[in-house]
C-alpha positions, 0 to 999 in steps of 0.5 A, a space after each residue: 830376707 831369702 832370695 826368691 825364685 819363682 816356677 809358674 805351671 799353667 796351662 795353654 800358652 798365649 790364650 785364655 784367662 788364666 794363662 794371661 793373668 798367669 803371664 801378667 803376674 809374672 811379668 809384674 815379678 819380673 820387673 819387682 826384680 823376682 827371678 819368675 819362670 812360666 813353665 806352660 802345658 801347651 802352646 796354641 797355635 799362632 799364639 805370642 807364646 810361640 815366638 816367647 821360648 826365652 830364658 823365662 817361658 818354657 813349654 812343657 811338651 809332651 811326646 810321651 806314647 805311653 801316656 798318651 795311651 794312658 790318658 785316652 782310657 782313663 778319660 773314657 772312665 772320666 778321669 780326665 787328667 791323671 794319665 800325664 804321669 810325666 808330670 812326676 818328672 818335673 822335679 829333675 828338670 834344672 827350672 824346677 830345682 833351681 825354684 825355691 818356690 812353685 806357683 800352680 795356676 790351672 793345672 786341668 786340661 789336658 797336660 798335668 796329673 794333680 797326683 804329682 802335687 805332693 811329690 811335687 811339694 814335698 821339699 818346696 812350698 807351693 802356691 796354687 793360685 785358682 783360677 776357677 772352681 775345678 781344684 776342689 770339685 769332681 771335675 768341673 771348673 764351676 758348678 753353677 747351682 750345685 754343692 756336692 762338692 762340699 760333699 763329696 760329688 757324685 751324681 754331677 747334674 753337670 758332666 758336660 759343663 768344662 772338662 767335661 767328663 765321658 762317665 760320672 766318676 766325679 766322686 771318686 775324682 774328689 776324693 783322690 784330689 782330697 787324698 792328694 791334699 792331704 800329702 801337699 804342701 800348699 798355700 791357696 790364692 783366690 782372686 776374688 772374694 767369691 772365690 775365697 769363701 768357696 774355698 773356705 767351704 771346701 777340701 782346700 780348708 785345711 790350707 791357708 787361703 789368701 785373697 789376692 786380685 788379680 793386677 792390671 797394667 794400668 799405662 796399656 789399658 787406660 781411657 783414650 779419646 773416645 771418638 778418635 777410638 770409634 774412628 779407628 774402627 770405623 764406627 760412625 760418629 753419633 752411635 752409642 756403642 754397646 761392647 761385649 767380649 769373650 773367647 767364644 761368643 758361643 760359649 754358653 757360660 759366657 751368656 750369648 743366649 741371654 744378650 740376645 733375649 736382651 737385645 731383642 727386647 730393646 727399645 726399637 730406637 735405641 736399636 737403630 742408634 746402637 753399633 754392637 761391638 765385639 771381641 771374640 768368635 761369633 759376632 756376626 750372628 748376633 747381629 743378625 738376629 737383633 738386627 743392630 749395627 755390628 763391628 767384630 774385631 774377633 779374637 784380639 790379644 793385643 792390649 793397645 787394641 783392646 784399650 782402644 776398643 773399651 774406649 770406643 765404648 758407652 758400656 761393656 756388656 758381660 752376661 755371665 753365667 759364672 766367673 771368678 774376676 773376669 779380666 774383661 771386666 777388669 781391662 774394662 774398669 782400666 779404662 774407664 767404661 762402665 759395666 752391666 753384667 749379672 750378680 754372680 760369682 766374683 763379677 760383683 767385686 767390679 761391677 759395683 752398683 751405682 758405682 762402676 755399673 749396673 748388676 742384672 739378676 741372674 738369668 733375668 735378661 729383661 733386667 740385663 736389658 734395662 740396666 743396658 737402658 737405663 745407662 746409656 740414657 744417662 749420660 751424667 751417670 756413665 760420666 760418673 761411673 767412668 771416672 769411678 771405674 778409672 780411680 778404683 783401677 789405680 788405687 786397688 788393682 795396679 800390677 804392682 801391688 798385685 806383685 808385692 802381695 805375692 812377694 811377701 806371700 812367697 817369703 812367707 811361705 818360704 820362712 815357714 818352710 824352714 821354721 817347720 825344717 827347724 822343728 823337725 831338726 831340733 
C-alpha cells in the first residue's frame, strides 16, 4: 500500500470552526503515523497557532502589493476571493511536492483563489472536506432558506450573510466555481448528513462525496465531577446551570436574538435559580436583559477549560440558524451534557430526540424555551440522556476512526489516480 503524505490548507490559524476541526483531524493523522502538514491563510493574533510555526504547521503569508491591489477592486465588484493569485505558487513550494495527497478545508475568507483549484489538482488527488455550504454557492457560507444555488444564484436575497459581497455577482461566482470544477480533480468530504445531501444537489455532484463526522478526543473532553466544575468557576452550589457558547455571542446565526426572547419567557422561578454560563464574546448583555445570574469565560481555546465548563452544566443551550456539525455540540456529547437546539442543518445528527436532547422548530424561541423547561425539570431524564450522550460519543465520533475513515479515503483516491495513470499509459 502506498505511503501517504498529507498537505491541509485551511484558513485562520488557531480560531474558528473549521480551522479546529482542520487541526483535530491532523493531529489524529499524525499520531496514525501519516505524515500531515497544515498549511494555514492567516494566523490570528494571540492564537496557539503563533507559537506552532513547527515542522507540521506552515502559515502561508502573504506580501504580495500586486494582489493586494487586485483583491481590494475585485471585492468591490463582489468577487471576494480570486484576486490572491499566489495561490497558483503553491505548487513550487517543497510541502506542496513533497504531499502525495491534498486535503482543502475553507478555502474562502480572504487568503486563496478557488481558481488555482485545478492546477492545483492536476497531478495530486485532492479532497475537499466542507466545512459549510460556501463551495457550491454564489458566495455565502449558508444560504438559509434560499436554493438558487441549485440553479445558479443571482439575485442573492442574502449578500450581507458571510462573506458578504459589495455588489451581486453571485451568478457569475457560481458559474466560474462550476468552471473551476469541471477541470479539478476531487473527492468531497461532508461532515454531516445534511451537509452530503446539499452537496449531492449541487455542482459538487459530478464528484464523489463521502460522509465523514468530524472526531473528537474523547480523554480532553469527557464528564468530570459536576460540582468540583461549578466550584472552580465560581458557580454557587444549588443553581441549575444553563450554558451556551459561540465565537460571538452577537453573531446573528448563532441565535442570540432568539435565546434572549427564550430567556425572557422563562418561568420567573427557575430564573432566579438558574446561572447562565458562557463562552465567547457578549455575555454580559444577556444578562442584563434577562435579569439571570451569569458567568462569562469569553472566548476559551483550551480544551481541559471548555470540558470543564459543559460539566459544569445541566444542559447546553445552542439556538442556531445554520450549522453543519457544530463542534460545540460535539464537545458537549463528550462529556456527557445534554443539548437543546433548533431542527436545522446537521444540528439533528447530536441533538437526537428523547435521546441526547430536545430539538426546537426552527425560529419557534417559545418552543426553545420549553424544551430548556421541560429538562431541567427532569432530572431522571438528563440523567439519561447523559449517559446516551457519553456512549454515543465513544462509539461513533473517537478521533481515531475519524483518522482511519480518511486514511482509507486517501489511499483510495490516491489508487485511483494511478489506475487512471495506467489507462492513459496503455
Amino acid at each position: 500500500m502506498e505511503s501517504v503524505s498529507v498537505l491541509h490548507i485551511n484558513t485562520w490559524g488557531g480560531i474558528g470552526g473549521a480551522f479546529i476541526a482542520s487541526d483535530r483531524l491532523h493531529t489524529a493523522l499524525l499520531n496514525s503515523g501519516i505524515d500531515s502538514t497544515l498549511a494555514y491563510g492567516k494566523v490570528f493574533k494571540n492564537s496557539d497557532s503563533e507559537i506552532k510555526e513547527l515542522n507540521h504547521y506552515i502559515a502561508i503569508k502573504k506580501d504580495n502589493k500586486i494582489e493586494g491591489i487586485l483583491t481590494k477592486l475585485l471585492k468591490k465588484v463582489g468577487l471576494n476571493d480570486i484576486g490572491y493569485i499566489s495561490s497558483f505558487e503553491l505548487i513550487n513550494h517543497e510541502y506542496f511536492k513533497r504531499a502525495t495527497a491534498l486535503n482543502f478545508h475553507n478555502i474562502h475568507s480572504d487568503y486563496f483563489s478557488y481558481l488555482a483549484l485545478s492546477i492545483l489538482t492536476a497531478n495530486k488527488p485532492a479532497v475537499f472536506t466542507l466545512h459549510d455550504m460556501w463551495s457550491f454557492t454564489g458566495h455565502c457560507a449558508y444560504s438559509y432558506d434560499c436554493e438558487r444555488w441549485k440553479t445558479g444564484c443571482g439575485k442573492c436575497p442574502y449578500p450581507d450573510s458571510q462573506p458578504s459581497i459589495c455588489i451581486d455577482n453571485t451568478h457569475l461566482e457560481w458559474k466560474l466555481k462550476n468552471w473551476v470544477y469541471n477541470r479539478s480533480n476531487l473527492t468531497i468530504v461532508t461532515p454531516s448528513s445534511w451537509l452530503a445531501e446539499q452537496a449531492k444537489q449541487s455542482m459538487l455532484n459530478r464528484f464523489p462525496i463521502h460522509h465523514i463526522p468530524y472526531g473528537i478526543d474523547t480523554e480532553a473532553y469527557q464528564p468530570l465531577d459536576p460540582e468540583e466544575c461549578r466550584s472552580l468557576l465560581g458557580i454557587p452550589t444549588g443553581k441549575k446551570v444553563l450554558m451556551f457558547g459561540a465565537q460571538s455571542l452577537t453573531d446573528s446565526r448563532k441565535g442570540g436574538d432568539l435565546l434572549l426572547k427564550a430567556l425572557q419567557t422563562f418561568p420567573p422561578s427557575l430564573t432566579n435559580e438558574t446561572v447562565l454560563l458562557t463562552l465567547g464574546d457578549g455575555g454580559e448583555a444577556i444578562s442584563q436583559t434577562v435579569g439571570m445570574a451569569t458567568v462569562n469565560l469569553g472566548y476559551v481555546s483550551n480544551d481541559r477549560l471548555k470540558s470543564i465548563a459543559y460539566s459544569a452544566a445541566d444542559l447546553f443551550i445552542f439556538p442556531t440558524r445554520a450549522d453543519n456539525l457544530p463542534l460545540v455540540l460535539q464537545e458537549s456529547m463528550a462529556c456527557g451534557t445534554p443539548m437543546v437546539s433548533f431542527k436545522v442543518g446537521g444540528v439533528p445528527d447530536l441533538v437526537r430526540p428523547g435521546i441526547t436532547g430536545y430539538l426546537a422548530t426552527p425560529e419557534d424561541a417559545d418552543d426553545f424555551c420549553n424544551g430548556i423547561v421541560e429538562l431541567l425539570e427532569d432530572e431522571n431524564l438528563r440523567d439519561r440522556m447523559s449517559q446516551n450522550c457519553r456512549a454515543i460519543a465513544l462509539t461513533e465520533y473517537p478521533l481515531e476512526l475519524q483518522a482511519q475513515r480518511y486514511i482509507e479515503l486517501y489511499h483510495q483516491v490516491l489508487n485511483r489516480q494511478v489506475s487512471d495513470e495506467c489507462k492513459a499509459f496503455t
